[in-house]
Gaussian input, Z-matrix of N, CA and C with variables (Angstrom, degrees):
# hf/3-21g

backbone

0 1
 N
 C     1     B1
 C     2     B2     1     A1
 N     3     B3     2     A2     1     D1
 C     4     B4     3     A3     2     D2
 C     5     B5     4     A4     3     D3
 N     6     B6     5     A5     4     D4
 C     7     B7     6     A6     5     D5
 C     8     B8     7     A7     6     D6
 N     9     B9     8     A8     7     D7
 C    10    B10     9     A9     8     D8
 C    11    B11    10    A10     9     D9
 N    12    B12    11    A11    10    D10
 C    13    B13    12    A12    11    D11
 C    14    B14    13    A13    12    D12
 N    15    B15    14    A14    13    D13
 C    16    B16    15    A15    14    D14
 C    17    B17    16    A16    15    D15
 N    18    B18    17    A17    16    D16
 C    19    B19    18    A18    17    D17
 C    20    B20    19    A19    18    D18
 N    21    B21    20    A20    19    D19
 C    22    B22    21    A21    20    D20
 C    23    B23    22    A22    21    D21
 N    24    B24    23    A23    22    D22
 C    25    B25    24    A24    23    D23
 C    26    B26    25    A25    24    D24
 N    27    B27    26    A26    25    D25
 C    28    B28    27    A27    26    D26
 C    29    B29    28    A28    27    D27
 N    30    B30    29    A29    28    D28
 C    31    B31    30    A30    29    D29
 C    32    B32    31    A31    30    D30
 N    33    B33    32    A32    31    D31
 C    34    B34    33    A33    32    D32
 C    35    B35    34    A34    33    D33
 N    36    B36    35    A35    34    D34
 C    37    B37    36    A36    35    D35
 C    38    B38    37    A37    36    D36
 N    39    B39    38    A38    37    D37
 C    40    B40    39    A39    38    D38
 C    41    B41    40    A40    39    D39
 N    42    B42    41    A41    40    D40
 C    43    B43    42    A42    41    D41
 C    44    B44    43    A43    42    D42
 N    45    B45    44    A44    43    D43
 C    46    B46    45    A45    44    D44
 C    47    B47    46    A46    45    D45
 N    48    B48    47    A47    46    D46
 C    49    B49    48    A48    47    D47
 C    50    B50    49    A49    48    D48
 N    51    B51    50    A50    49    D49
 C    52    B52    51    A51    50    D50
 C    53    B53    52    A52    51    D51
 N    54    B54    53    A53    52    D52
 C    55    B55    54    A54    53    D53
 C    56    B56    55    A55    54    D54
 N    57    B57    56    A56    55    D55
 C    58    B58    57    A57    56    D56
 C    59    B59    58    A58    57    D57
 N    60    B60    59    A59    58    D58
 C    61    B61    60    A60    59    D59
 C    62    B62    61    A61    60    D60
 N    63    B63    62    A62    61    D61
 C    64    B64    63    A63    62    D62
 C    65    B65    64    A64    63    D63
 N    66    B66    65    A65    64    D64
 C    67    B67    66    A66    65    D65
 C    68    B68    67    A67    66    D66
 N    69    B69    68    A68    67    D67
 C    70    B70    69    A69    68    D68
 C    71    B71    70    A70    69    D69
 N    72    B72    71    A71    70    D70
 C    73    B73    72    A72    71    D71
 C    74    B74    73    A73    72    D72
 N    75    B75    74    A74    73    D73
 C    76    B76    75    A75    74    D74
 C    77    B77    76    A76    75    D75
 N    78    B78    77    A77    76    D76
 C    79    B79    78    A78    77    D77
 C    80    B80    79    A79    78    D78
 N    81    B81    80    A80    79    D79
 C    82    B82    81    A81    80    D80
 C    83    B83    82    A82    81    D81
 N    84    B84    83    A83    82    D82
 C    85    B85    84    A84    83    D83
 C    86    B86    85    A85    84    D84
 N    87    B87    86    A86    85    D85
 C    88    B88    87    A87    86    D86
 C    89    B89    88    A88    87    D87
 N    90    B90    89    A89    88    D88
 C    91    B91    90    A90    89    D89
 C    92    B92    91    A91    90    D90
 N    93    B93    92    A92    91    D91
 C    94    B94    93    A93    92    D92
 C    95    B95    94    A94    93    D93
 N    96    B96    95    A95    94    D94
 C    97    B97    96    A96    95    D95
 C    98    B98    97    A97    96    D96
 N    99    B99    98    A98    97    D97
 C   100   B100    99    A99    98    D98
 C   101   B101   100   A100    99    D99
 N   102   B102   101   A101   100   D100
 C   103   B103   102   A102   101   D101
 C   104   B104   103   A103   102   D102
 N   105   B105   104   A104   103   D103
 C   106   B106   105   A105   104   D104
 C   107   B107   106   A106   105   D105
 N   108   B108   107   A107   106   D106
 C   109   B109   108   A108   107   D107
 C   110   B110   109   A109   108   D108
 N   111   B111   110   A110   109   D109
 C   112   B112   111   A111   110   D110
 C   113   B113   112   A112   111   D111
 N   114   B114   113   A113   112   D112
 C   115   B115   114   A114   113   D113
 C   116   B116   115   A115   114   D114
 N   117   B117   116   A116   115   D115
 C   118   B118   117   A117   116   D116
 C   119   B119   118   A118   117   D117
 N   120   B120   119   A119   118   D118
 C   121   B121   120   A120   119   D119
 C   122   B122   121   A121   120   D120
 N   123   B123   122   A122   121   D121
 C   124   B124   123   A123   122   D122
 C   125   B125   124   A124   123   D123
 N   126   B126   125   A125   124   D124
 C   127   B127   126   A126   125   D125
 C   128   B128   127   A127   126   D126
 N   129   B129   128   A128   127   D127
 C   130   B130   129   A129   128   D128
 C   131   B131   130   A130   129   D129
 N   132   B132   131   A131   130   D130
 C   133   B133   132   A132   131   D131
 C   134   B134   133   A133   132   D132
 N   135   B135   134   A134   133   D133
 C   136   B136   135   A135   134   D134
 C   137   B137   136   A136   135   D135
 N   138   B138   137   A137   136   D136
 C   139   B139   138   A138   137   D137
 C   140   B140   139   A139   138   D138
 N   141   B141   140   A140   139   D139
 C   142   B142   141   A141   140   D140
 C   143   B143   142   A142   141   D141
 N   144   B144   143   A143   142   D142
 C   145   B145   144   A144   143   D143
 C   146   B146   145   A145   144   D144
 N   147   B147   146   A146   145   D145
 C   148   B148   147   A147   146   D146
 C   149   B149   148   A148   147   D147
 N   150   B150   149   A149   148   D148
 C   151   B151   150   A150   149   D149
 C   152   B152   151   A151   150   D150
 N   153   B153   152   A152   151   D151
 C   154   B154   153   A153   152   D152
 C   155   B155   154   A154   153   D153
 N   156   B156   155   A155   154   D154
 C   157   B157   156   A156   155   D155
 C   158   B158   157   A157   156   D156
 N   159   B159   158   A158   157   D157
 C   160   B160   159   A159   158   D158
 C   161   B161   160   A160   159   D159
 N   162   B162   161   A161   160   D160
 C   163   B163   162   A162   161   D161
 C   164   B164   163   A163   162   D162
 N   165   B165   164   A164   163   D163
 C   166   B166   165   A165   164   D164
 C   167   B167   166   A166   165   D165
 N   168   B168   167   A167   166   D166
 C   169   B169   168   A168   167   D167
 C   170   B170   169   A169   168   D168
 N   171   B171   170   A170   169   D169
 C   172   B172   171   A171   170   D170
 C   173   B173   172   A172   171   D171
 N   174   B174   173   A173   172   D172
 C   175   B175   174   A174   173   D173
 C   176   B176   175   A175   174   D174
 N   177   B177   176   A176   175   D175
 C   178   B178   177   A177   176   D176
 C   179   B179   178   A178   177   D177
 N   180   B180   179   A179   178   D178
 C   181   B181   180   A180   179   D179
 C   182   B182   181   A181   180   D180
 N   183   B183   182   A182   181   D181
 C   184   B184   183   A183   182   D182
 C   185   B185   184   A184   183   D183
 N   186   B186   185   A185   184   D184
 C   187   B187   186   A186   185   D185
 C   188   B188   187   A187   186   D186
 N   189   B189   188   A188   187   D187
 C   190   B190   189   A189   188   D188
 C   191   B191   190   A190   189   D189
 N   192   B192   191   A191   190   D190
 C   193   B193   192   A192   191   D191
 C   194   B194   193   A193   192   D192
 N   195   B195   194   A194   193   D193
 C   196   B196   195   A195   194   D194
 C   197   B197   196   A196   195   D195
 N   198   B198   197   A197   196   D196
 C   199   B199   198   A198   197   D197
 C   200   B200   199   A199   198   D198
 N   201   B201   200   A200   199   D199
 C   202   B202   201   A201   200   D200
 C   203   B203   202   A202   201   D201
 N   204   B204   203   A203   202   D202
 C   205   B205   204   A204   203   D203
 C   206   B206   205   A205   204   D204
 N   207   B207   206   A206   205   D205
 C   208   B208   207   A207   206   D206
 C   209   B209   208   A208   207   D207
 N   210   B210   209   A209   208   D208
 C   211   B211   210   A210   209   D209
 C   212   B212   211   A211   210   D210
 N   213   B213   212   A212   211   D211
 C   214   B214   213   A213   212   D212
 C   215   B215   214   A214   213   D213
 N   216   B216   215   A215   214   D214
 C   217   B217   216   A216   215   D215
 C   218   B218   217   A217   216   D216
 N   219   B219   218   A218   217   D217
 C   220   B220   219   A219   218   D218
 C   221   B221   220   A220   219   D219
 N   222   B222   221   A221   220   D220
 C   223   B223   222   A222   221   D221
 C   224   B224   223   A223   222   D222
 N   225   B225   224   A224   223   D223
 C   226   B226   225   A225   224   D224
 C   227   B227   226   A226   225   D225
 N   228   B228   227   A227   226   D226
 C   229   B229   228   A228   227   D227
 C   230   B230   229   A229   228   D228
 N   231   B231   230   A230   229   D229
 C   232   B232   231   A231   230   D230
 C   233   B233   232   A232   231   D231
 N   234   B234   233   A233   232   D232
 C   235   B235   234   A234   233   D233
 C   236   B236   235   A235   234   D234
 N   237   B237   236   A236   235   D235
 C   238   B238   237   A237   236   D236
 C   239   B239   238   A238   237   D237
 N   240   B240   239   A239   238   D238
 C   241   B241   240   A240   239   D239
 C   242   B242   241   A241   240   D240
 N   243   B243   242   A242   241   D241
 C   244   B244   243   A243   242   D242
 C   245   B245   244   A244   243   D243
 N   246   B246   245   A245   244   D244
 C   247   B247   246   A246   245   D245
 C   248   B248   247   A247   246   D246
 N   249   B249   248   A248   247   D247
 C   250   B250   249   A249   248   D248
 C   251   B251   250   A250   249   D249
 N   252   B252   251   A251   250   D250
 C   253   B253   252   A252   251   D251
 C   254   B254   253   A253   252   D252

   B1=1.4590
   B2=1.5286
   B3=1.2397
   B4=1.6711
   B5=1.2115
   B6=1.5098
   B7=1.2507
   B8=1.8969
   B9=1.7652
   B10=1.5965
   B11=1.4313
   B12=1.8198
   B13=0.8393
   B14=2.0290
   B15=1.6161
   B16=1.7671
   B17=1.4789
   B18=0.8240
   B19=1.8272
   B20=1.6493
   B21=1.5297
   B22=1.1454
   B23=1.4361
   B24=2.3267
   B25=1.8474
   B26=1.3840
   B27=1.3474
   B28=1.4839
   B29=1.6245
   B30=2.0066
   B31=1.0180
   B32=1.5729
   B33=0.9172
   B34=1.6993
   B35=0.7396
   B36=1.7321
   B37=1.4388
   B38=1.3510
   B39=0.6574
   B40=1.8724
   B41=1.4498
   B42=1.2939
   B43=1.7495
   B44=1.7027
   B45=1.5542
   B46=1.1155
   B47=1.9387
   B48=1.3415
   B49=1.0437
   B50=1.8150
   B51=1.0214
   B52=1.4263
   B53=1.4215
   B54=1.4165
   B55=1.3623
   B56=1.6093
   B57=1.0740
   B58=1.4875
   B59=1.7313
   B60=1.4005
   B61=1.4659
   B62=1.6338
   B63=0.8684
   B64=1.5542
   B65=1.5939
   B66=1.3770
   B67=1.7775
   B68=1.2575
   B69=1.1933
   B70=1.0182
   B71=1.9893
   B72=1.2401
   B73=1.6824
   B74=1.4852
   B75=1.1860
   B76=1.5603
   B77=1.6482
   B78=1.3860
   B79=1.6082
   B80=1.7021
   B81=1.4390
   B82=1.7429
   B83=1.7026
   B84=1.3367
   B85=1.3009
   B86=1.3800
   B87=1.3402
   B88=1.8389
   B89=1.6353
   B90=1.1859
   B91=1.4178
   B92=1.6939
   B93=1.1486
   B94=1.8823
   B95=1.1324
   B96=1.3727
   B97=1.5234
   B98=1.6945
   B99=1.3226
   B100=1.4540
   B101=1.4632
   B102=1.4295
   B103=1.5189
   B104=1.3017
   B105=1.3360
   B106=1.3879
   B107=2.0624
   B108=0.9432
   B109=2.0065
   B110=1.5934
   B111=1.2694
   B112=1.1215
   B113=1.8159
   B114=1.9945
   B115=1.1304
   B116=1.7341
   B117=0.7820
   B118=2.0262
   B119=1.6656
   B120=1.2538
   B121=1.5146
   B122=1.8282
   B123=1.5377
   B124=1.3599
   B125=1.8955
   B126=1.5016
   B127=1.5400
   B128=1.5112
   B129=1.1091
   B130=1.9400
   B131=1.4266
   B132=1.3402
   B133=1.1540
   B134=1.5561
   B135=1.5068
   B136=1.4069
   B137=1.7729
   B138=1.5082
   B139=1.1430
   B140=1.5130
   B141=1.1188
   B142=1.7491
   B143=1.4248
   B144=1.1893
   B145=0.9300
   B146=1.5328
   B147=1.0828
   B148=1.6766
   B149=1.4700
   B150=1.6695
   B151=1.2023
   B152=1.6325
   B153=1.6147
   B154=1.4893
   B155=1.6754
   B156=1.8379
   B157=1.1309
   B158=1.3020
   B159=1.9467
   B160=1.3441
   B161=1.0059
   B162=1.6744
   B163=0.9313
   B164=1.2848
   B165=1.1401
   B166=1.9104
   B167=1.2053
   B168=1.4926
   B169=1.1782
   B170=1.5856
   B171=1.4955
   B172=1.5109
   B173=0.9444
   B174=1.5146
   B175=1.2589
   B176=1.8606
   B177=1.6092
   B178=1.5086
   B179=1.5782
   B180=1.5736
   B181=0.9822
   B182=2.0524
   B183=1.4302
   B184=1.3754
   B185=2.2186
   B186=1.2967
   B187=1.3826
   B188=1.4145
   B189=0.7588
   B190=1.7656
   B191=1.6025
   B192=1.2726
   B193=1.4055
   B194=2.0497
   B195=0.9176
   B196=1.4684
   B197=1.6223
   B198=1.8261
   B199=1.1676
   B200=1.7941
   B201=1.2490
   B202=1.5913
   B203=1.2620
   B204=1.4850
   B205=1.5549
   B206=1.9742
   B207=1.5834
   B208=1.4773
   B209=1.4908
   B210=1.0782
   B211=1.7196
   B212=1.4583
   B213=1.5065
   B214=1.5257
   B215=1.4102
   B216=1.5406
   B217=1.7359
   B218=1.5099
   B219=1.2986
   B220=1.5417
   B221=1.9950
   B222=1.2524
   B223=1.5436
   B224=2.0099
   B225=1.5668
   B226=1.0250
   B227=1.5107
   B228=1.8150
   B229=1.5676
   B230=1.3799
   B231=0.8406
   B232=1.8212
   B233=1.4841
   B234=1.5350
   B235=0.9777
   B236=1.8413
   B237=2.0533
   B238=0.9366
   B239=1.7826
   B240=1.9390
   B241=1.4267
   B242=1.2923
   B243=1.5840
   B244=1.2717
   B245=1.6959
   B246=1.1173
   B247=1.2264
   B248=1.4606
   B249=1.7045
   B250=0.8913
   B251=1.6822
   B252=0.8271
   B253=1.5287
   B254=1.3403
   A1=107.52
   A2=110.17
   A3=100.04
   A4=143.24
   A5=112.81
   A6=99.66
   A7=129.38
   A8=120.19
   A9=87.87
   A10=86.28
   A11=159.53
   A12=148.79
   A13=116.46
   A14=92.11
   A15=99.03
   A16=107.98
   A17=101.94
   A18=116.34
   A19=82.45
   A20=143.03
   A21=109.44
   A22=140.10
   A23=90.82
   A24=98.71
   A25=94.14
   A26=145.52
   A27=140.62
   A28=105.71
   A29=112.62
   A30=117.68
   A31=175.91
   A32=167.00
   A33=135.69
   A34=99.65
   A35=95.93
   A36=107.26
   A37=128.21
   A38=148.62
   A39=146.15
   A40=120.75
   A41=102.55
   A42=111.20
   A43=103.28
   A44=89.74
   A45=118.83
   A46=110.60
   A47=108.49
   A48=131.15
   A49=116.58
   A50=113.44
   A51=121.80
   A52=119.11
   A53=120.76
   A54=142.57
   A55=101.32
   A56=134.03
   A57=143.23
   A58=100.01
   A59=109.65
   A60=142.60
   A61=122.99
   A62=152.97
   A63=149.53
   A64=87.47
   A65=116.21
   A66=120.54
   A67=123.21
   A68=141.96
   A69=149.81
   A70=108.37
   A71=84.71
   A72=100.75
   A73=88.82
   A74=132.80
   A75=124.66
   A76=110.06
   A77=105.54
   A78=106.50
   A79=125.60
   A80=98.15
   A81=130.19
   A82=99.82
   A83=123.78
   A84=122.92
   A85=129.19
   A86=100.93
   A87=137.67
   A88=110.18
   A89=108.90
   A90=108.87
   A91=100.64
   A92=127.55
   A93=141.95
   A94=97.41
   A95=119.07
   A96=107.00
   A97=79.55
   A98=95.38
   A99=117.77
   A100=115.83
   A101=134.58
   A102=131.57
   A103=110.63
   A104=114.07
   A105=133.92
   A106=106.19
   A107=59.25
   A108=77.15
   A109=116.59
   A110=121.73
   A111=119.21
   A112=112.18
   A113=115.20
   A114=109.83
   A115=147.70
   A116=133.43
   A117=110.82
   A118=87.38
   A119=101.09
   A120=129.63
   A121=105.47
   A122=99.28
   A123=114.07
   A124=125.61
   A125=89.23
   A126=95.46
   A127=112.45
   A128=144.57
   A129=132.04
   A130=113.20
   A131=119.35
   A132=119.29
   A133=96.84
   A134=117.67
   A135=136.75
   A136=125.20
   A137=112.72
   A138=107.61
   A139=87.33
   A140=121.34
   A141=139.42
   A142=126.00
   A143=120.03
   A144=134.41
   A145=118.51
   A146=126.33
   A147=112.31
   A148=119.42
   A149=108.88
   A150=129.55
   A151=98.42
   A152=106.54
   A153=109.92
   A154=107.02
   A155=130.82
   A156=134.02
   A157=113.61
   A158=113.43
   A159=119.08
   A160=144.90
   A161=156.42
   A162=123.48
   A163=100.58
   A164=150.28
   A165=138.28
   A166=102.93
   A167=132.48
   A168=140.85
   A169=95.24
   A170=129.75
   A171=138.92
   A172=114.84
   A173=114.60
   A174=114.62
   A175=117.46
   A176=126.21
   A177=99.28
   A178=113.34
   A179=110.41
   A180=81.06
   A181=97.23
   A182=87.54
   A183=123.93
   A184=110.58
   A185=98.66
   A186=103.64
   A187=108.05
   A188=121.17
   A189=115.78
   A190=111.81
   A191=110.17
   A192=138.21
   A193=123.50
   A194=70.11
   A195=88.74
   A196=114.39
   A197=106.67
   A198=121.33
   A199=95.69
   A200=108.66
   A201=114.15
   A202=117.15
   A203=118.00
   A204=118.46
   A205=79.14
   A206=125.95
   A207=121.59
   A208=100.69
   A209=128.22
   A210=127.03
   A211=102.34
   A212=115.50
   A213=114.98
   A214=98.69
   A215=122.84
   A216=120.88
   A217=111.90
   A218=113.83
   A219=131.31
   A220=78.49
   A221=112.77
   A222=114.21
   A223=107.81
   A224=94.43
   A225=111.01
   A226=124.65
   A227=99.96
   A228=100.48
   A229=102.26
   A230=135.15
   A231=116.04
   A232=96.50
   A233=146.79
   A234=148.16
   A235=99.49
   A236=112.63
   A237=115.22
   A238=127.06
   A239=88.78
   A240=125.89
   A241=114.84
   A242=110.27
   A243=108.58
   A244=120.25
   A245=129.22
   A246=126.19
   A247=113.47
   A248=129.42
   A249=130.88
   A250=94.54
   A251=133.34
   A252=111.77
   A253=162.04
   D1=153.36
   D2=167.61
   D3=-53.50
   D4=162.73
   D5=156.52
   D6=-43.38
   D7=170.29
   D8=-177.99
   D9=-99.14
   D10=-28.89
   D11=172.43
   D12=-37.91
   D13=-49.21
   D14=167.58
   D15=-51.12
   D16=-69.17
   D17=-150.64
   D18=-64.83
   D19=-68.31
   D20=-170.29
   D21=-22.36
   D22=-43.79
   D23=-163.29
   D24=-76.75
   D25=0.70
   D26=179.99
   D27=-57.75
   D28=-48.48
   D29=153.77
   D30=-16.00
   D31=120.61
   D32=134.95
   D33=-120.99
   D34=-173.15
   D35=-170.28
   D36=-83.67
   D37=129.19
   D38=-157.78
   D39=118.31
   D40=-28.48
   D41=-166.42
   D42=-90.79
   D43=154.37
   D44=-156.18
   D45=-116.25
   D46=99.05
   D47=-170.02
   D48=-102.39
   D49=-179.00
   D50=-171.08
   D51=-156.17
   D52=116.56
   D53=-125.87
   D54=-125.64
   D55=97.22
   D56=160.74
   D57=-56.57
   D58=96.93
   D59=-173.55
   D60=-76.21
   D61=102.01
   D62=-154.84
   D63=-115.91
   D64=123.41
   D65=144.68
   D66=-40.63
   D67=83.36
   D68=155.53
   D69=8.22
   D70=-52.49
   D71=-148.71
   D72=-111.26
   D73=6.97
   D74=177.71
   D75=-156.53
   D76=54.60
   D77=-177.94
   D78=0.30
   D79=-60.71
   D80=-178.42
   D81=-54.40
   D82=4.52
   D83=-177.20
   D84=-150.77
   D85=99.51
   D86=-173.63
   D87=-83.42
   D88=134.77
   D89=169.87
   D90=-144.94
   D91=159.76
   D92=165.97
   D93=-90.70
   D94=145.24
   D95=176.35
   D96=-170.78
   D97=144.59
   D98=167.12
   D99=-44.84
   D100=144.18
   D101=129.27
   D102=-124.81
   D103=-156.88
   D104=176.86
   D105=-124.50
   D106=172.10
   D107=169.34
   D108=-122.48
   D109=66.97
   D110=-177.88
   D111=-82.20
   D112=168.52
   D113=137.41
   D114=-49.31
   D115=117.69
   D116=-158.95
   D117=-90.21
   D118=129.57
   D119=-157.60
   D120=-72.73
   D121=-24.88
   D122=177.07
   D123=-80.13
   D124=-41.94
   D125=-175.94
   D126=-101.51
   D127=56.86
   D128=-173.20
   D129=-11.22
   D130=137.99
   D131=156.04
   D132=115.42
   D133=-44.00
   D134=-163.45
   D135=-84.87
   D136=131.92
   D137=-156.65
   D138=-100.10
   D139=177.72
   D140=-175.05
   D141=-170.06
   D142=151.61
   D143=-178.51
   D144=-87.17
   D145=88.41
   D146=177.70
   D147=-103.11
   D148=115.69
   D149=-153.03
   D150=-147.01
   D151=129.36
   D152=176.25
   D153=66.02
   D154=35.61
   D155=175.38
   D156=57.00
   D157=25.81
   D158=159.73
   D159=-122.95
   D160=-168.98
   D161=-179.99
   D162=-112.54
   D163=-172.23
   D164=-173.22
   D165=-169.98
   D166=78.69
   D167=164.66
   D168=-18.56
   D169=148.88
   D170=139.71
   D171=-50.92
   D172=127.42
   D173=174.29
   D174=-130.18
   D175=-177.01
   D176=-168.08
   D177=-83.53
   D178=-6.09
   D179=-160.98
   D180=-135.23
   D181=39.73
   D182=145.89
   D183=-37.47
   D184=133.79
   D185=161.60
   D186=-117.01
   D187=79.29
   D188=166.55
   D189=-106.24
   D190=133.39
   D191=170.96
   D192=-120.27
   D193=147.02
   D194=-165.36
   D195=-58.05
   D196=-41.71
   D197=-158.86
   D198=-139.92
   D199=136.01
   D200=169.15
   D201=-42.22
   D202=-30.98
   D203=-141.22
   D204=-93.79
   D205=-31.71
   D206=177.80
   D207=-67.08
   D208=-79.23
   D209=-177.04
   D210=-17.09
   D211=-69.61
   D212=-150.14
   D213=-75.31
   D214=-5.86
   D215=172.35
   D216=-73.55
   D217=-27.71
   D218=-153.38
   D219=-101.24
   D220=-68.88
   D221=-164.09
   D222=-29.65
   D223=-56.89
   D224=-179.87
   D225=-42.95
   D226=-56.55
   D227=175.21
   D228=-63.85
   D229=-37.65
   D230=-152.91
   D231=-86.46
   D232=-26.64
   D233=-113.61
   D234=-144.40
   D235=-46.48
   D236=169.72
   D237=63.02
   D238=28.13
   D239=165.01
   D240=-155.10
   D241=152.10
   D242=170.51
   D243=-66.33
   D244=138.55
   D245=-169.76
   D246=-71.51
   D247=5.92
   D248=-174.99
   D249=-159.69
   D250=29.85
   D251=146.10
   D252=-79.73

């Protein structure tokens, strides 16, 4: 995955991306789920991800895609199901 300075400038702010999601609390469990591309209100300068009413610094090893139809291509390979069937 990219760098997180790269992969931010792929970005701006407003756009609406789609986030290959890990359960926190249950590794074994992936979901796609919408965010945004916001400013992070804390750091200036810094773009973020706000997903689940948070803000989510970029990170490297971040999945963000541009378009649903990339996530659920990527979900699939790594996963070797549809993410919704």
């Amino acid at each position: 995955m990219a760098r997180r300075d790269s992969m931010s400038n792929q970005f701006n702010a407003g756009d609406t991306v789609y986030v290959i999601y890990r359960n926190p609390h249950a590794a074994n469990v992936a979901h796609i789920k919408e965010a945004e591309i916001v400013h992070h209100p804390y750091h200036e300068g810094e773009l973020s991800l706000f997903i689940y009413e948070t803000y989510h610094p970029f990170a490297e090893d971040d999945a963000v895609f541009a378009s649903y139809e990339e996530a659920k291509s990527l979900y699939k390979e790594l996963f070797d199901i549809d993410p919704y069937e």
